[in-house]
Every structure is written in C-alpha cells, then in structure tokens.
C-alpha positions as CSV (number, residue, x, y, z in Angstrom):
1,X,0.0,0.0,0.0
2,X,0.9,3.2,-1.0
3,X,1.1,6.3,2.2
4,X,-2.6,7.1,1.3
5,X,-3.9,3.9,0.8
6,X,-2.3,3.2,4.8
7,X,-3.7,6.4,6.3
8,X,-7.4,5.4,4.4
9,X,-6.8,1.9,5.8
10,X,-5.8,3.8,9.4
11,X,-9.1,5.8,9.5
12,X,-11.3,2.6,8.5
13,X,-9.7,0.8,11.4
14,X,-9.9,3.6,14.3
15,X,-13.7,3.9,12.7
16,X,-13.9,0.0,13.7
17,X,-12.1,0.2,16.8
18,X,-14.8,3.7,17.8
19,X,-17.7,0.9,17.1
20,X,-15.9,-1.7,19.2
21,X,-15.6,0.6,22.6
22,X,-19.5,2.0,22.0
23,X,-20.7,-1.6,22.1
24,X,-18.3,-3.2,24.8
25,X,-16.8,-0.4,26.8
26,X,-13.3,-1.7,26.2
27,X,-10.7,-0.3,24.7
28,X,-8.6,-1.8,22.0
29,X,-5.4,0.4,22.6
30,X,-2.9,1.1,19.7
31,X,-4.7,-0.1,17.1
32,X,-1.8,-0.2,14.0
33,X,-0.8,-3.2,16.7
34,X,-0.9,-6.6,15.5
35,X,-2.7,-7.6,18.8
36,X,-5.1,-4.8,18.4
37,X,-5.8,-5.4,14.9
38,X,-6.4,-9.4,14.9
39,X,-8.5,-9.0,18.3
40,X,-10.4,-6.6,16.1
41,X,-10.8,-8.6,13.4
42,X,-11.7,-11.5,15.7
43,X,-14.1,-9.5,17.1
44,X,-16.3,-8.8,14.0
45,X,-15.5,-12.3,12.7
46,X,-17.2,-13.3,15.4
47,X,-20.6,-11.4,14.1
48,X,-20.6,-12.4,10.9
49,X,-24.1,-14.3,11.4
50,X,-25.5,-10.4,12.6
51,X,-25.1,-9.7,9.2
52,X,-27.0,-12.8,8.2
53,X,-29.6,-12.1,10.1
54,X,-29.6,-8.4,9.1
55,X,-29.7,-9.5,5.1
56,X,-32.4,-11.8,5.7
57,X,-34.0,-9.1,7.2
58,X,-33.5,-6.4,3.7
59,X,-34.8,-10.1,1.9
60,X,-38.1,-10.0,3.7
61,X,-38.6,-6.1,3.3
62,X,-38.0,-7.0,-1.0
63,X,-34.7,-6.4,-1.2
64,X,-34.0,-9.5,-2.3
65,X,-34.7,-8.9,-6.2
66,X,-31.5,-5.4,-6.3
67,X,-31.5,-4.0,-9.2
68,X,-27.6,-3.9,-9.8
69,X,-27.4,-1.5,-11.8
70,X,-28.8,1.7,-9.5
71,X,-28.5,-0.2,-6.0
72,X,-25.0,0.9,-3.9
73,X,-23.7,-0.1,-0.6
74,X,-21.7,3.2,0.8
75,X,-19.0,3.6,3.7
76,X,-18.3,0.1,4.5
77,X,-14.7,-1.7,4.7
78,X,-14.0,-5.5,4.1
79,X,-15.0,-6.5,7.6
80,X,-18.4,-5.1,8.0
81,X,-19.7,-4.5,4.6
82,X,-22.7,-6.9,3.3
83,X,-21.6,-7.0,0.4
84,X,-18.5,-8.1,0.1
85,X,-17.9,-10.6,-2.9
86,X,-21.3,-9.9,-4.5
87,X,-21.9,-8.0,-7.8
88,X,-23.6,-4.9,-5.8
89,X,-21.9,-1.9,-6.2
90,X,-20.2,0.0,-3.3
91,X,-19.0,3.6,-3.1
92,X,-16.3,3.4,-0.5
93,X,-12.6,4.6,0.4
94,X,-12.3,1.9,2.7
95,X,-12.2,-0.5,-1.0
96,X,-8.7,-2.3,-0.1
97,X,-9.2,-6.1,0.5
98,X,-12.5,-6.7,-1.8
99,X,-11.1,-7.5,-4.6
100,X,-9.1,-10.5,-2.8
101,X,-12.9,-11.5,-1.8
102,X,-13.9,-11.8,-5.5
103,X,-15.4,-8.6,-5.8
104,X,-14.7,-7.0,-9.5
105,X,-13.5,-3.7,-9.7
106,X,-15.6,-2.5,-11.8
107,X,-18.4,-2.7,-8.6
108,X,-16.0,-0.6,-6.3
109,X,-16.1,3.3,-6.5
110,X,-13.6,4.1,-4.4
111,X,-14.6,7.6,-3.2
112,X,-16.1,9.0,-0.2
113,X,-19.7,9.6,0.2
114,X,-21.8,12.8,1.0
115,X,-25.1,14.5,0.2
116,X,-25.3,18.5,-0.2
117,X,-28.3,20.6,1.0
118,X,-31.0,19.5,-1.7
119,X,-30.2,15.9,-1.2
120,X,-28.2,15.2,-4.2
121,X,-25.7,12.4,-3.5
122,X,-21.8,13.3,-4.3
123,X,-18.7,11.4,-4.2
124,X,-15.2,12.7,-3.5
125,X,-11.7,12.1,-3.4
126,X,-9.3,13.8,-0.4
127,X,-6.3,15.0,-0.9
128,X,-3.6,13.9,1.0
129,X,-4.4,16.7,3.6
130,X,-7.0,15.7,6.2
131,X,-10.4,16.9,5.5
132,X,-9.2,18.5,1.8
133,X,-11.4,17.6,-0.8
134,X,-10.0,16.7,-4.0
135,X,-11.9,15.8,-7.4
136,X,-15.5,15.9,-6.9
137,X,-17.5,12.7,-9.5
138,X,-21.2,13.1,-9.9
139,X,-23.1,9.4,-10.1
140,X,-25.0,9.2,-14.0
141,X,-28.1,11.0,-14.8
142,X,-31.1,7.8,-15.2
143,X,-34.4,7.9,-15.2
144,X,-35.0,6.1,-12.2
145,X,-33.8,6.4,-8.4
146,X,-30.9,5.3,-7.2
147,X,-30.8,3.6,-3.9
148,X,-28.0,4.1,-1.6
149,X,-27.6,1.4,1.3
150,X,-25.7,1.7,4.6
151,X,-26.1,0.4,8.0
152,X,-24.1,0.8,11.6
153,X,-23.0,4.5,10.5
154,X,-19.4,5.3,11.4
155,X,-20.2,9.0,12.0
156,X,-23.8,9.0,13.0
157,X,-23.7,13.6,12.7
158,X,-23.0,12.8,8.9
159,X,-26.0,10.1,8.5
160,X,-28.4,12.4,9.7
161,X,-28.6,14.2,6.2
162,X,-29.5,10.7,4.2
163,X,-33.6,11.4,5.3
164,X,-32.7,14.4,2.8
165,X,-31.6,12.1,0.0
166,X,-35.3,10.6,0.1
167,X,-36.9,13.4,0.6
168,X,-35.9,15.4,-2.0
169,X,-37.8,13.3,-4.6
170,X,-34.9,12.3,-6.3
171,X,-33.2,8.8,-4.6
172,X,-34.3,6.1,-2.0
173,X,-32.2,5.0,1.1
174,X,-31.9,1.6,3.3
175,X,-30.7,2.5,6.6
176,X,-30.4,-0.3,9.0
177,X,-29.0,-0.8,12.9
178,X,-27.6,-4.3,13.8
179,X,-26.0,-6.1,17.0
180,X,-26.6,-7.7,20.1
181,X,-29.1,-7.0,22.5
182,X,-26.2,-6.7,25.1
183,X,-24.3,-4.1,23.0
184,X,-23.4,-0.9,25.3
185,X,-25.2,1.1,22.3
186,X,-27.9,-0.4,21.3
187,X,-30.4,2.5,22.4
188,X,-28.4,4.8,20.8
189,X,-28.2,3.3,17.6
190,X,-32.1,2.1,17.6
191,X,-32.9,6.3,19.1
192,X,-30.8,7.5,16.1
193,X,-33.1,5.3,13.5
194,X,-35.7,6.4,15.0
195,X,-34.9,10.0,15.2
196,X,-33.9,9.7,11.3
197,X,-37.7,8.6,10.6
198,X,-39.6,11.5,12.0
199,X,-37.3,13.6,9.6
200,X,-38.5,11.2,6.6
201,X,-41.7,11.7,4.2
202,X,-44.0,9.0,2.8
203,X,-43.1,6.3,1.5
204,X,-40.6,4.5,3.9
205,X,-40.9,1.2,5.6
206,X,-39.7,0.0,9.2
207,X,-39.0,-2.9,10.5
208,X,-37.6,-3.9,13.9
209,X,-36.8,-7.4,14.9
210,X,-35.2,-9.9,16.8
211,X,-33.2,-12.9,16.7
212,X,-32.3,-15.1,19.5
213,X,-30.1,-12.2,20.9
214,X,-29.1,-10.0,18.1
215,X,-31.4,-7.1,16.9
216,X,-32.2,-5.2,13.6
217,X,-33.9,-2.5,12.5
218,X,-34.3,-1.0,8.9
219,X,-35.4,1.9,7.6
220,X,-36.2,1.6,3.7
221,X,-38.2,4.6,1.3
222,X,-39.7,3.9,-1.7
223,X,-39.2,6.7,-4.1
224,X,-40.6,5.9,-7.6
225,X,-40.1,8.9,-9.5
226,X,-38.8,9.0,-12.9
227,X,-36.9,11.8,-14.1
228,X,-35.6,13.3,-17.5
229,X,-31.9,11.9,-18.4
230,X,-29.6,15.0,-18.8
C-alpha cells in the first residue's frame, strides 16, 4: 500500500475500533498493533451471522430482487460490509481487501460519500491533507432512483442528512441498525433510526426485529419517481 492507501486503511480501522468501545466499553489500545488489529478482526468475525440475520431481514422487506445497476452499498470496509464478494456496487474509500474476496472492480467506486443541501448524493476524493477535498464525481443522470444502502453509521452527525436524500424526490435510502441486545449502544443506535424517521416523508418502511439475541432495524423509502436523463 501506498502512504494514502495506509492512512485510508488507518481511519477505516480507528472507525472500527470507535464501534468496538460503543458496544463493549473496552478499549482496544494502539490499534496499527498486531494484537489490536487481529483482536479486532476477531471481534467482527465473530458477528458475521448479525449480518445474516440483518440481510435476511433487507430479503423480507423486498430487497431480495437489487436492481444492480442503480442499488450501492456506501461507507463500509472488508470487515463489516454486506456485500463483500457480490456483484452490488459499493461507493467506499475503505475499498482495499474486496477484490481478494472476488469482488470485481468494476463494482468498487472508491470515493467517499456525502449529500449536499437539496439531497443530491456526491462522491469525493481527499487530498492527502486531512479533510481536503480533492476531485469531486457526480453518479450518471437515469431515469430512475438510485438507492444508496448503509447500515451501523461510522459518523452517526453525517448520516443524519440521508432522510434528505429521500426526501428530495430524487433517490431512496436503506438504513439499518444491527448487533446484540447486550451491546453498550444499542439504544443509541435504535434512538438515532428512529430519530432519522420522523425527519423522513412517505413512503418508507420499518422494520424492527429480533433474533435469538441479536437485533435489527431497517429503515427503507420507496421513491418511484422517474426523471428526464440530462
């Protein structure tokens, strides 16, 4: 890896490590050490059937049938992302490992994500300074809504502007919350979905579920407007 590839991989693994302490308390420590890193890894390995559970979920709500060719997963690295050999898209900078998981590069844009005040959806490059942006790439003009998909938020302050993305007419979201009942977080993660719904217009669905002891809850709009191709 290059030195911006390691500081993107840097930030994707103190955004893990952020998750880690909310849910458990503890604290990882340094986390570029190799303890740190493979307890982190460990860690998230060992919730790999939350993800399951929280895809079976999108299934039952009809996201089973993605259309692949307007659907993308955004802000998710290797180890959380639920998507990560399949031939959905994903818009993130956290891209390194997928394509060692099968997934083509052609279904990685690997830019960071971001929605400006009238909902539009923009992706970005940084340069190497923190917080500079770089070249800004615009998704294609179609005449149907795109549907961005994320879920467990690294920076909940930025998510709060995706009920914007649906509401402006233009593009649907799926926003979902998953873990275990005993996560430290939990009722702030399931207070933030819900907070996000009263900012959202009709159509959206909810649903909120458990399993064994792992919960999910899923915010999903349903946007159907068709719009001129520029």
């Amino acid at each position: 890896m290059d030195t911006k590839e390691q500081n993107i991989m840097k930030e994707y693994l103190i955004f893990l490590a952020l998750q880690y302490k909310e849910a458990t308390n503890d604290y990882l420590g340094t986390i570029t050490s190799k303890q740190s890193y493979k307890e982190l890894c460990d860690w998230y390995a060992s919730r790999d059937f939350m993800i399951e559970n929280y895809i079976e979920t999108l299934s039952y709500m009809g996201l089973d049938e993605i259309d692949l060719n307007t659907t993308y997963e955004v802000g998710k690295g290797v180890l959380d992302s639920i998507t990560p050999s399949s031939d959905i898209k994903i818009i993130t900078p956290y891209h390194i490992g997928f394509n060692k998981l099968g997934k083509k590069n052609d279904n990685i844009l690997p830019y960071y994500f971001a929605v400006n005040y009238n909902g539009d959806s923009l992706l970005y490059e940084r340069n190497n300074a923190m917080f500079s942006i770089g070249n800004i790439i615009h998704l294609p003009s179609i005449d149907k809504p795109y549907t961005f998909i994320t879920e467990n938020p690294y920076v909940k302050e930025n998510a709060k502007c995706w009920a914007d993305i649906h509401n402006s007419g233009k593009n649907n979201i799926v926003m979902g919350m998953y873990g275990s009942i005993y996560d430290k977080d939990i009722k702030d993660k399931i207070n933030f979905l819900r907070d996000l719904e009263s900012k959202l217009i009709l159509p959206y669905s909810k649903e909120e579920t458990t399993f064994n002891d792992n919960y999910v809850c899923v915010l999903k709009t349903d946007s159907k407007i068709k719009r001129k191709v520029k």
